[in-house]
DRENSE-502597 format. One record per atom (N, C-alpha, C): residue in three letters; atom name; z, x, y. Coordinates in steps of 0.1 Angstrom, whole numbers, plus 2048, in hexadecimal, padded with zeros to 3 digits. Atoms other than C-alpha are relative to their C-alpha. Example, Ala and Ser with C-alpha at 12.3 -4.5 7.8 and 13.67 -1.06 7.14 Angstrom:
DRENSE-502597
[r ala N [800 809 7F4]]
[r ala CA [84E 87B 7D3]]
[r ala C [800 809 80C]]
[r ser N [800 7F7 7F5]]
[r ser CA [847 889 7F5]]
[r ser C [808 7F8 80B]]
//
This chain:
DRENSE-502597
[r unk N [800 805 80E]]
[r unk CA [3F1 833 28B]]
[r unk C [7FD 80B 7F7]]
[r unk N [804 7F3 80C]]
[r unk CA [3F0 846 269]]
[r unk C [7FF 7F6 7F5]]
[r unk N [7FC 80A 80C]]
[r unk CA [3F3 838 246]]
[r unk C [810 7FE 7FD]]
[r unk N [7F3 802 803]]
[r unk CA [414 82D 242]]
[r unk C [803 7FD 7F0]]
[r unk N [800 803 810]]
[r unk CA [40D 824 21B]]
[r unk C [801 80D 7F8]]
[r unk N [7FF 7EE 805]]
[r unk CA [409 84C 217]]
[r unk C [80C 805 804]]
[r unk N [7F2 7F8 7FC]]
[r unk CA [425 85A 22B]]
[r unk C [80C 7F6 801]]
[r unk N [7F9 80C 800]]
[r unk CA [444 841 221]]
[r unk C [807 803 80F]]
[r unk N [7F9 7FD 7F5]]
[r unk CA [456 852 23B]]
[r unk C [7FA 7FE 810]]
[r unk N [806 802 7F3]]
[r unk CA [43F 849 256]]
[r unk C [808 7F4 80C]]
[r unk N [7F7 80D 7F6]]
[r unk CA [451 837 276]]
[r unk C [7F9 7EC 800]]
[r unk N [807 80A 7FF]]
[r unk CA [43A 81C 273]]
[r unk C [803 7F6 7F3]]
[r unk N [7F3 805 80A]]
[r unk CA [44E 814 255]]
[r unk C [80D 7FB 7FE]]
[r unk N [7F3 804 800]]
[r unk CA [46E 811 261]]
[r unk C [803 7F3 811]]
[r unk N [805 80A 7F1]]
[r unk CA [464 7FF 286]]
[r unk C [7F5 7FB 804]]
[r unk N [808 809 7F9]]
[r unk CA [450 7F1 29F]]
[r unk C [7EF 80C 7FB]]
[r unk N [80F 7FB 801]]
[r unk CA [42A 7F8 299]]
[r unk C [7FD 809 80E]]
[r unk N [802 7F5 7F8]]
[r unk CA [41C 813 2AD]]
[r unk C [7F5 7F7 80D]]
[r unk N [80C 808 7F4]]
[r unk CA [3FD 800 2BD]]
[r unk C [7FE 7F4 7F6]]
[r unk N [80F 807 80A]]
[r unk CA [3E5 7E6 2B4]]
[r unk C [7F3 7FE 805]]
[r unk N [807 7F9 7FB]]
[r unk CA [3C8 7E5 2B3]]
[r unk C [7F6 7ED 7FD]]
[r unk N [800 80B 7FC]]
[r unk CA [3B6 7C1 2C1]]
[r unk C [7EF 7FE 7F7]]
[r unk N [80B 804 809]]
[r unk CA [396 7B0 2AB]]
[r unk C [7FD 7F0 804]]
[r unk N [802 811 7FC]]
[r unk CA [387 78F 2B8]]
[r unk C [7F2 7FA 7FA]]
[r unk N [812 808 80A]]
[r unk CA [366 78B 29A]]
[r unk C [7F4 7FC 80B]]
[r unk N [80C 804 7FB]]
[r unk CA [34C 788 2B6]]
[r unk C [7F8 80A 7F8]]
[r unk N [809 7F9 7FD]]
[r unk CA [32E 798 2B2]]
[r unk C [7FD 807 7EF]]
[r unk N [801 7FA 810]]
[r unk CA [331 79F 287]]
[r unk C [7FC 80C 7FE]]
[r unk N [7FA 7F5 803]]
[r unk CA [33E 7BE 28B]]
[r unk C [810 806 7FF]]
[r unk N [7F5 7FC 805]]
[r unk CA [35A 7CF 277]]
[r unk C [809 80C 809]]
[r unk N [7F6 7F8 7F8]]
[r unk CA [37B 7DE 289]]
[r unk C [805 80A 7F6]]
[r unk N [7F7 7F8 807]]
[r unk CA [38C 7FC 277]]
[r unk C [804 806 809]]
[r unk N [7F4 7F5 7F9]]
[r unk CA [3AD 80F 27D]]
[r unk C [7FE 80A 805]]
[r unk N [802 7F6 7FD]]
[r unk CA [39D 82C 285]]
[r unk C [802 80D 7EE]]
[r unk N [7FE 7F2 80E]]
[r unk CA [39B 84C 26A]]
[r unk C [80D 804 7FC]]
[r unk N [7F6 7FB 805]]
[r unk CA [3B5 84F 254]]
[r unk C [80E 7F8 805]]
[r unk N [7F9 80E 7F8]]
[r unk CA [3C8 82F 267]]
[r unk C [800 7F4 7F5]]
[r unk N [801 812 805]]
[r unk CA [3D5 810 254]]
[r unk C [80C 7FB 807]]
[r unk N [7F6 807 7F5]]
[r unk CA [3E8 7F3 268]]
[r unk C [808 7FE 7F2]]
[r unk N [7F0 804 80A]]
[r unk CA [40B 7E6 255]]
[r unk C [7FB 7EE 801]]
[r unk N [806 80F 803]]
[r unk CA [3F8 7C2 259]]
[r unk C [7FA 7FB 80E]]
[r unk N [807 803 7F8]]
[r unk CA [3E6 7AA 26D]]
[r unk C [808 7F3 806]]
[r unk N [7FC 80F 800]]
[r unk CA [3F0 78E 284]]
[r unk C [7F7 7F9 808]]
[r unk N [80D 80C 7FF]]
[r unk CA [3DB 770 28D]]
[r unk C [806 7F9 810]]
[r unk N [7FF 801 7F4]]
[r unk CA [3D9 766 2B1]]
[r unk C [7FA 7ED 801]]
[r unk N [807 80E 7FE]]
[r unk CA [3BF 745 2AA]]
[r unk C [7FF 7FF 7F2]]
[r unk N [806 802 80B]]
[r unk CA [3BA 738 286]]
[r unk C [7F2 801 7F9]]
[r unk N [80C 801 80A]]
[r unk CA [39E 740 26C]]
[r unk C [802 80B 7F9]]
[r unk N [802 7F4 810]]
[r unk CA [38F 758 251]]
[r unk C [803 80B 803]]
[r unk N [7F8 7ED 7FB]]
[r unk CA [39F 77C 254]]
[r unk C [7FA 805 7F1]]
[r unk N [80A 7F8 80D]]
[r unk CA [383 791 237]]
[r unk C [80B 80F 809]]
[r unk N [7FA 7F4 7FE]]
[r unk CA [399 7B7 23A]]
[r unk C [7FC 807 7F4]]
[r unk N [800 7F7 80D]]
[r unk CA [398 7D5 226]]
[r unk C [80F 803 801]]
[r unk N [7F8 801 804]]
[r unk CA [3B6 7D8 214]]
[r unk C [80C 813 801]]
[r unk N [7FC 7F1 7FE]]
[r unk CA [3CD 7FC 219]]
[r unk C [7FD 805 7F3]]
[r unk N [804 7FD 810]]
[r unk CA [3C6 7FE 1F2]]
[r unk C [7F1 802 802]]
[r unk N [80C 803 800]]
[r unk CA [3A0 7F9 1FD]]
[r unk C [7FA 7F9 7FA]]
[r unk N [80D 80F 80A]]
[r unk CA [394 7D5 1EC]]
[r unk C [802 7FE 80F]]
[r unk N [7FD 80C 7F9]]
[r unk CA [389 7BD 202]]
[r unk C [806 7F5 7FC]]
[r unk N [7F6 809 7FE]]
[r unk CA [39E 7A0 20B]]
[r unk C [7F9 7F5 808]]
[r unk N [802 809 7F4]]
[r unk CA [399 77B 21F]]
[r unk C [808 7FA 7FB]]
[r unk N [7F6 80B 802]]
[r unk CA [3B2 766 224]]
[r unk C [7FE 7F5 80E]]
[r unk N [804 80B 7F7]]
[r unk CA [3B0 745 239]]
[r unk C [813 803 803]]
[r unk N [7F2 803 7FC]]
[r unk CA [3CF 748 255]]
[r unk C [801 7F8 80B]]
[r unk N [801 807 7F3]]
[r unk CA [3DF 730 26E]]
[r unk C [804 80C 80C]]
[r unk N [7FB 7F9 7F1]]
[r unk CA [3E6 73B 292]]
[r unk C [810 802 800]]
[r unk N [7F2 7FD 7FB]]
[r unk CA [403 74E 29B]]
[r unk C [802 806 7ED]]
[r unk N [7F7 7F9 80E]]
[r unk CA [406 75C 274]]
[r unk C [7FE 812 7FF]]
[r unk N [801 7F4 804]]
[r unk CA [407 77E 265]]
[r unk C [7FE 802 7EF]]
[r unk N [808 7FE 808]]
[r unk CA [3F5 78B 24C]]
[r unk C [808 80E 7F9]]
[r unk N [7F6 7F5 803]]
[r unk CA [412 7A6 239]]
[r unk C [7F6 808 7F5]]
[r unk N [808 7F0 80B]]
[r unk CA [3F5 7C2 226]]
[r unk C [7FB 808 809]]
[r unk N [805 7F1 7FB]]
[r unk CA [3EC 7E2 231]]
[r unk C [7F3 7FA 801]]
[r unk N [810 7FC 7FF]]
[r unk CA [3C9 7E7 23F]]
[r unk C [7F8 802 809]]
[r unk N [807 7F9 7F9]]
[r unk CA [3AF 7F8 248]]
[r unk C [7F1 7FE 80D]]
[r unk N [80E 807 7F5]]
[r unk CA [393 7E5 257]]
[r unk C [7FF 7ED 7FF]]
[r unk N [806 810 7F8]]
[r unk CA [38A 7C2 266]]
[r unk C [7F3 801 7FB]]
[r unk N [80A 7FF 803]]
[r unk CA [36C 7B8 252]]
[r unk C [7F6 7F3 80A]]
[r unk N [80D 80D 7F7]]
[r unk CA [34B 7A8 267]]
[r unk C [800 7F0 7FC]]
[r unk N [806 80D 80A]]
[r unk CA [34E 78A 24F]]
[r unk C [80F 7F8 80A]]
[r unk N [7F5 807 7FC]]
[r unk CA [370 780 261]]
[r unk C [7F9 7F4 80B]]
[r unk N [805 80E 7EF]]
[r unk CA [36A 75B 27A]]
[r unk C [7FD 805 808]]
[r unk N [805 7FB 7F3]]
[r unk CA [35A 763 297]]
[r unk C [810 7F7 80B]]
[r unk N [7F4 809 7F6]]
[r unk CA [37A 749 2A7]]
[r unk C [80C 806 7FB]]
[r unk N [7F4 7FA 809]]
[r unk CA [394 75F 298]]
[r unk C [801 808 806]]
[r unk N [7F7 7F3 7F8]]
[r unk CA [3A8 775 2B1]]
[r unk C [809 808 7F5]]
[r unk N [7FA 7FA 809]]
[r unk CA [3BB 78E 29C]]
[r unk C [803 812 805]]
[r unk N [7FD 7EE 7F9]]
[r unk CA [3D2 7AF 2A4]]
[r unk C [805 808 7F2]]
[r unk N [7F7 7F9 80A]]
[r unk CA [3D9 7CA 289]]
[r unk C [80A 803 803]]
[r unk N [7F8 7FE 7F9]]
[r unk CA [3F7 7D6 28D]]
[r unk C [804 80B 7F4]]
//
């Protein structure tokens, strides 16, 4: 992963996502991309609240069903997200 919002030319722009990286809100603690890492979005595995930092850096929450995708850049899974909310950056 890198920022893809920085370097347009980044492959992660034109195809398949590189990795992802898996977040399941136990334990109200926050997932990030790693340094200098933002995902191309997020997709929802079980339904509920998805709190993110934004690749712009606001926070965000948005209420999603199962099986959706969540199309914004970002950088971190915030602790506030449902504890019943599976969720993969990608």
């Amino acid at each position: 992963m890198a920022n893809p919002f920085v370097d347009t030319f980044h492959p992660a722009q034109s195809g398949l996502a590189k990795d992802m990286i898996k977040h399941t809100g136990s334990g109200g603690s926050a997932t990030g991309a790693g340094d200098g890492n933002v995902g191309i979005g997020i997709y929802v595995e079980v339904a509920g609240t998805i709190a993110f930092e934004s690749a712009a850096g606001n926070n965000r929450e948005v209420v999603a069903a199962a099986g959706a995708y969540i199309v914004c850049g970002v950088k971190q899974i915030l602790a506030t997200t449902t504890v019943d909310c599976q969720i993969l950056v990608i």
